[in-house]
Structure formats: C-alpha cells, structure tokens
N, C-alpha and C positions, 0 to 999 in steps of 0.2 A: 738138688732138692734138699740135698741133707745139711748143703752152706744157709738154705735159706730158712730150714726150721732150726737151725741155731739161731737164726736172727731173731725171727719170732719169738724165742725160749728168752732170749734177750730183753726184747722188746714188751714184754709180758711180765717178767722178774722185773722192768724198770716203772712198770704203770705206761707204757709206753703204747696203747694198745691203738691210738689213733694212728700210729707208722706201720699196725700191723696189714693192713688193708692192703697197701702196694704190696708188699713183702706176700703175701701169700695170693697174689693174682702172678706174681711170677715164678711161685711154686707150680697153682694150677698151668701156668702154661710150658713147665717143663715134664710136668708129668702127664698131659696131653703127647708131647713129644716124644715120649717114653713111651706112650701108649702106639702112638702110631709107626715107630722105628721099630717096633719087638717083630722077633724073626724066630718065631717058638715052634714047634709042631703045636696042632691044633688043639691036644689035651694042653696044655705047659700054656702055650696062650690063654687060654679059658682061664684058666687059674690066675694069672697074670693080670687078665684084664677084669673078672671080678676083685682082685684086693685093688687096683687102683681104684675103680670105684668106689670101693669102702674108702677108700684115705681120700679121693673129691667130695664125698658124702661127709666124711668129717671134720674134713677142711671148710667146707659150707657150715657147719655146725658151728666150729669155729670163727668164724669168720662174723657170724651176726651175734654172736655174744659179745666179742671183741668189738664189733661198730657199737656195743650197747651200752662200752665201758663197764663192762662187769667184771670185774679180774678174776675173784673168784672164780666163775663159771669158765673161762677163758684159760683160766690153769687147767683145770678139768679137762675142757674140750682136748686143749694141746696135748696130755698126757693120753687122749685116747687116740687122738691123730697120729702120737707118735707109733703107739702100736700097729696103728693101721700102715705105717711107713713099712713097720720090721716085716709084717707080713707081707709088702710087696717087694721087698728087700729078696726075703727068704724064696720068692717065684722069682728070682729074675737068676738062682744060683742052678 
C-alpha cells in the first residue's frame, strides 16, 4: 500500500495524474485485502476497519480529481489520504 502511494506522490509531483487511476485501483485492492485478512478482537477491528474506510473514501476523493486533471486539488486529496493511511497504519499496531 505504502509502495503504491509513493507512486502516486510520484505520479502527481510529475503531472502524471492520468497513470494515477491503475496505481490506486491496486491500492484499493490491497487494502480490501487488508481489510478482509485482519484477525483483531472485535473492539481493535472496529477501529481498523472504520480508518480503512476513511483512506477508500479518500482514495475515491482522490481518485476523480486526479481523472479531472486537477493537480492542484490532487495534491490536496493525496495529502489527506496520506493521513487517512497513518491512521490505519497506527490500528494495525
């Protein structure tokens, strides 16, 4: 997940935003996989599985700004998506 929002951060810093679309469909599908592997107790899950929905909520955010060629807006989204990472980062510890 984290190889693939360097790419993005990449791809975003380069004007690159038309290569972002694959690049963050196989974000979404490894943090699906993340979501469906977690082996939490039930509180620790909860927590878990609300911040990955915050980071597919602003990964979607991201995602139709970036098809809009907006870079601007597309910096923005990624800097909120990254936070939205740390917090599912910090439930997975």
């Amino acid at each position: 997940i984290q190889t693939g929002m360097d790419t993005v951060a990449s791809q975003i810093e380069a004007g690159q935003l038309d290569l972002t679309h694959a690049e963050i469909e196989k974000i979404n599908a490894a943090v699906k996989a993340l979501k469906a592997s977690a082996t939490f107790t039930d509180d620790k899950k909860a927590r878990l599985e609300s911040s990955i929905n915050q980071f597919v909520a602003q990964l979607g955010k991201l995602h139709v700004v970036a098809d809009a060629k907006d870079a601007e807006k597309s910096k923005a989204e990624f800097k909120k998506a990254q936070g939205a990472l740390k917090l599912v980062e910090s439930n997975l510890k």
